[in-house]
C-alpha positions in Angstrom: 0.0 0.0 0.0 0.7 3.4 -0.3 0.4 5.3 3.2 -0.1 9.2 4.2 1.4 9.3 7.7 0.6 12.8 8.8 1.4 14.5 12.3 0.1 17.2 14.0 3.0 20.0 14.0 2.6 20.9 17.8 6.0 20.4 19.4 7.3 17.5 18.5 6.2 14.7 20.0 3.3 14.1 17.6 6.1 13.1 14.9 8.7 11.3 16.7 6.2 9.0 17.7 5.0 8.3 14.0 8.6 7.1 13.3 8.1 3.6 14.7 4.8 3.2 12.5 6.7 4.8 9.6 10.1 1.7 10.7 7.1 -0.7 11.2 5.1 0.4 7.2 8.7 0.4 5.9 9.6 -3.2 7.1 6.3 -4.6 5.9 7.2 -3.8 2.1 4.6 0.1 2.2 5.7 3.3 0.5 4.9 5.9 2.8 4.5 9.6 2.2 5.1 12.0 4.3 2.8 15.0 5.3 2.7 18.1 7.7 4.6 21.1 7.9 7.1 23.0 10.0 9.4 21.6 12.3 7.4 18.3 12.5 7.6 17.8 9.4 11.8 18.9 9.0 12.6 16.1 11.7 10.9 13.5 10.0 12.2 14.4 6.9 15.8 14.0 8.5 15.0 10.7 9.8 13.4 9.1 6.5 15.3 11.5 3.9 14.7 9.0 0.9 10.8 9.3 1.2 8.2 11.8 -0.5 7.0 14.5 1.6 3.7 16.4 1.3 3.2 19.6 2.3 0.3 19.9 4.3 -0.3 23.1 6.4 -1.6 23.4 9.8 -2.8 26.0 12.4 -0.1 28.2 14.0 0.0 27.7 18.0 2.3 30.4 20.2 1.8 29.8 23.7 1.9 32.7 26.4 4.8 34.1 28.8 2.4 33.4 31.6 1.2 30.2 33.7 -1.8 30.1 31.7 -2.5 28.8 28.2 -6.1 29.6 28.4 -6.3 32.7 26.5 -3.2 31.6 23.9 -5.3 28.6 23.4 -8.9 30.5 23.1 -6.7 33.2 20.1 -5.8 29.9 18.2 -9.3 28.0 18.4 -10.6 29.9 15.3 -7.3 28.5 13.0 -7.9 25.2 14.5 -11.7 25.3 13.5 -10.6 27.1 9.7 -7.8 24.6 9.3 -9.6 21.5 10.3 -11.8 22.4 7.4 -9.7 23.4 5.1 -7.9 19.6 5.4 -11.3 17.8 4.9 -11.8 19.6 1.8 -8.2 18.9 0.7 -7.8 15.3 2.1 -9.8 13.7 -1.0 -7.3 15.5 -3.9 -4.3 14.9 -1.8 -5.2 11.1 -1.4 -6.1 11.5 -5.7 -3.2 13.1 -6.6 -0.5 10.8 -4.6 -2.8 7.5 -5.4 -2.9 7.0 -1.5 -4.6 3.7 -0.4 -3.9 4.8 3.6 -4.2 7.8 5.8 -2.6 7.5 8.8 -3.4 11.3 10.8 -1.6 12.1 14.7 -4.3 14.6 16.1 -4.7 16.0 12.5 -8.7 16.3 13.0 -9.7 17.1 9.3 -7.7 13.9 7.7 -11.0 11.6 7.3 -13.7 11.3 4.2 -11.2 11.1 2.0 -12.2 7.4 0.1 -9.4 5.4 1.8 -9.0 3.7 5.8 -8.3 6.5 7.6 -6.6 5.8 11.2 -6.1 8.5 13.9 -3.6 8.3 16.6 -4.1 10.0 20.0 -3.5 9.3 23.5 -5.7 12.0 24.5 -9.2 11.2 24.6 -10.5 13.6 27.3 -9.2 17.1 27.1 -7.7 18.3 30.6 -9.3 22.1 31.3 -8.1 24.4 33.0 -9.0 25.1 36.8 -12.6 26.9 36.7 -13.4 25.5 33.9 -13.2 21.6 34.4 -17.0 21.5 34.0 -16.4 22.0 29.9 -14.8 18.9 30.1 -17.6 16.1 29.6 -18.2 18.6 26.6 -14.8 18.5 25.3 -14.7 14.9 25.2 -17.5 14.5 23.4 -16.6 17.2 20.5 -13.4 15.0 20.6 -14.7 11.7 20.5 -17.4 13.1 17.6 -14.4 13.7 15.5 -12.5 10.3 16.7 -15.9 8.3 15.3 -15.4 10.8 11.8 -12.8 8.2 11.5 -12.1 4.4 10.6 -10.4 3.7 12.8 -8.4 5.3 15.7 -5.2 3.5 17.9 -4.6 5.1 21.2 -0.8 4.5 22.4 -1.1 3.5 26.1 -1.8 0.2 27.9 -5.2 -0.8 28.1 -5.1 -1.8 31.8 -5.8 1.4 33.4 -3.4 -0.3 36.6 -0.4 0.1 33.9 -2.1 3.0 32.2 0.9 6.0 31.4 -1.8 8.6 30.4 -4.8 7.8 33.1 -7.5 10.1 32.9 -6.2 11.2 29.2 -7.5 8.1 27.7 -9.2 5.8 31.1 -11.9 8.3 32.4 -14.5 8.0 30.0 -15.5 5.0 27.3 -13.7 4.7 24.4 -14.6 5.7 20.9 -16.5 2.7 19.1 -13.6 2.8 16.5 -10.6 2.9 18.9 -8.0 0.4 20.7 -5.1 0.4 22.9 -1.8 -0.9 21.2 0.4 0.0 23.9 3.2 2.9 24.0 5.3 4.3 21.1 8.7 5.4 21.1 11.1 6.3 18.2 14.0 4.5 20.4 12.9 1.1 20.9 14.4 -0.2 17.2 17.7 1.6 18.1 18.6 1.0 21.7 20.3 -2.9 21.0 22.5 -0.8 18.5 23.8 2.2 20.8 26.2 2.9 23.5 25.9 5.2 25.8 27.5 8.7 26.0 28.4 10.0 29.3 27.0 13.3 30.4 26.2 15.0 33.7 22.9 16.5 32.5 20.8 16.1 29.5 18.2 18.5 28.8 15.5 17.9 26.0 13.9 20.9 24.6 10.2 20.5 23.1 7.1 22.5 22.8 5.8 25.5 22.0 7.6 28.8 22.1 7.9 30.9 24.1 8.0 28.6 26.7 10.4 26.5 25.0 13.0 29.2 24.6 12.2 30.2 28.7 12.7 26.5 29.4 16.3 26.8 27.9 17.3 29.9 29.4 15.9 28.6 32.9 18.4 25.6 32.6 21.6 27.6 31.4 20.8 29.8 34.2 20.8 27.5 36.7 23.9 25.5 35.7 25.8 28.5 35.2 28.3 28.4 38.0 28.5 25.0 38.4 30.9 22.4 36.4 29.4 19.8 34.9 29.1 18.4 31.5 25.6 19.7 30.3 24.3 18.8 27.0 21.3 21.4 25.7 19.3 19.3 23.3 16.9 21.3 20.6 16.6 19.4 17.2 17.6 15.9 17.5 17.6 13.0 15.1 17.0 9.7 17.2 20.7 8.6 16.6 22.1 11.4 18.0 20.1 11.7 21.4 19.7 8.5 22.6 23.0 7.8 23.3 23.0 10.9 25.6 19.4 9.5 27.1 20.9 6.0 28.0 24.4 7.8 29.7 23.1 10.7 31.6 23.4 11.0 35.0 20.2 13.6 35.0 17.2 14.2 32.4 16.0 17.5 32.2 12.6 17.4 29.7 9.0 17.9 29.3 6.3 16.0 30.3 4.9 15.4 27.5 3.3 12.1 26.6 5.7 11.2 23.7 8.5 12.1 26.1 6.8 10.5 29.0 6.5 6.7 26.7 10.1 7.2 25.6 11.3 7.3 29.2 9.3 4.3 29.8 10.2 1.9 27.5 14.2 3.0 28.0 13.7 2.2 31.5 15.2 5.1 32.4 11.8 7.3 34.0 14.0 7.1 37.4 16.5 9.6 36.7 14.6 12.1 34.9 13.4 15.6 36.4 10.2 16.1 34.9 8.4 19.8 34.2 5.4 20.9 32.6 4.8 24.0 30.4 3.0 26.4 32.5 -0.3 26.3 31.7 -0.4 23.2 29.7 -3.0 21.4 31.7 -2.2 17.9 29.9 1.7 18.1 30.8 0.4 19.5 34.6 -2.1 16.3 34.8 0.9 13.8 33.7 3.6 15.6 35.5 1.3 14.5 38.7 1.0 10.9 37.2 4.9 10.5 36.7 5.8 12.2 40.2 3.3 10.2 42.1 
C-alpha cells in the first residue's frame, strides 16, 4: 500500500512518535509519504530523507509568557476550527493526486472522508481544562470523540489496563470511541537501543514544545547551571541517533512532560532519573507531570 502518515505539528512529540509506525510500514514492504509542515515535518524528513513529503499546512499555535494557556489557546481556536476544514476539503485531492490507499493522521482532525481507511492516533481522549473550567470537560470529550468516530479507525498509544495506564484520565476516564484500541506505548528509540552505547554526560536537557515557553525552558536551565561544572548537553533538534546515546548515559534528564517524552522514558527504562516539568499552563503536561511524580 501506499500510506499518508501525517502528524500534528505541535512540538514534536506528535512526529517522533509516527517514526516507529513509519520503521514498522517500511519493514512490511509500504511506501509511505510524508505529510505536515514545519518543524514536525523537518525532523521527519531527516529521519526518513529518501521518502516523499507532502506539504500539508496546519494552524499556527504560540503559547503565552504566563502560567496560563487559556487565553493563547482561546486566540488559536478559530485557525484550528478554519484549518480542520480546510484539510477535509483537501484530504480527497491529496489522497487523488499521490494515489494513497492509507491515511494514517496524529491529532490532525480534518484527515478523514477522504475514500481510503483513515486511522487516527491520540492518547488523548478527554481534554484536561483548566482550573474553573473543568465543567467543559464532559463537553470537550465528546466534540473530541465526535471527531475520533469521523474516523475508521483510531489507535490510542497507552496500555489498556488502566493499573499500567501511562496517560490515566487522558485516555481511562471515560469510554472509548466505538472505532478505537489500545496498542500499547510508542517510542522512536525502541528499534535503536540494541545498536547504541551510551555517551556519558552529567545532565541532558530535552527541549520540546511551543515557544515561548520552550525558549524560557532553555534559558531557565543555562541559568541554573551557570556556575556549576558539569558536562551539560542542551538538546533542541535531534535526530533519534544522536540523542539517545546521551538519554541512556546521563546521570540527569531534564525534559518535558509530555506524553511522547513520557512513553520514551518508559520503555528506555530510564523514567528514574529524569526531572520532569510541565509548560505552565499546559494542563495535559500538569495532569501527567502529577502521574509521573506520584
Amino acid at each position: 500500500m501506499k500510506v499518508l502518515v501525517a502528524p500534528l505539528n505541535w512540538g514534536l512529540g506528535h512526529a517522533t512518535r509516527c517514526i516507529p509506525i513509519i520503521n514498522d510500514l517500511l519493514k512490511e514492504g509500504h511506501e509511505v509519504v510524508i505529510g505536515g509542515d514545519g518543524e514536525s515535518l523537518e525532523l521527519l524528513r531527516s529521519e526518513f530523507s529518501t521518502l516523499w513529503c507532502r506539504y500539508i499546512p496546519s494552524f499556527k499555535i504560540r503559547y503565552s509568557k504566563s502560567d496560563t494557556q487559556v487565553f493563547a489557546m482561546l486566540r488559536c481556536l478559530p485557525s484550528i476550527v478554519r484549518n480542520s476544514i480546510k484539510e477535509h476539503r483537501e484530504i480527497k485531492r491529496i489522497v487523488k493526486d499521490l494515489e494513497i490507499d492509507k491515511v494514517i493522521s496524529d491529532n490532525r482532525f480534518g484527515l478523514y472522508g477522504s475514500g481510503v481507511h483513515s486511522i487516527y492516533i491520540t492518547h488523548q481522549i478527554m481534554i484536561k481544562m483548566p482550573k474553573g473550567l473543568k465543567w467543559l470537560e464532559p463537553l470537550a470529550y465528546r466534540i473530541h470523540r465526535h471527531i475520533i468516530e469521523k474516523f475508521d479507525e483510531c489507535l490510542v498509544p497507552d496500555y489498556e489496563n488502566p493499573d499500567d495506564s501511562l496517560a490515566g484520565d487522558l485516555n481511562h476516564k471515560y469510554p472509548l470511541p466505538v472505532n478505537a484500541r489500545f496498542i500499547g506505548p510508542l517510542s522512536r528509540f525502541t528499534y535503536l537501543k540494541p545498536f547504541v552505547q551510551p555517551k556519558k554526560c552529567d545532565v541532558l536537557a530535552i527541549l520540546s514544545g511551543v515557544e515561548p515557553q520552550r525558549t524560557m525552558f532553555e534559558n531557565s536551565i543555562k541559568e541554573r547551571f551557570s556556575s556549576e561544572n558539569l558536562n551539560i548537553v542542551i538538546a533542541k533538534k535531534y535526530r533519534a541517533t544522536e540523542l539517545l546515546p546521551y538519554i541512556l548515559g546521563a546521570d540527569k534528564i531534564i525534559c518535558r512532560s509530555g506524553y511522547t517524552s513520557v512513553m520514551d522514558m518508559h520503555l528506555l527504562g530510564v523514567s528514574d532519573k529524569v526531572e520532569w516539568s510541565a509548560t505552565p499552563g499546559q494542563t495535559e503536561q500538569e495532569y501527567l507531570l502529577q502521574i509521573v511524580n506520584s
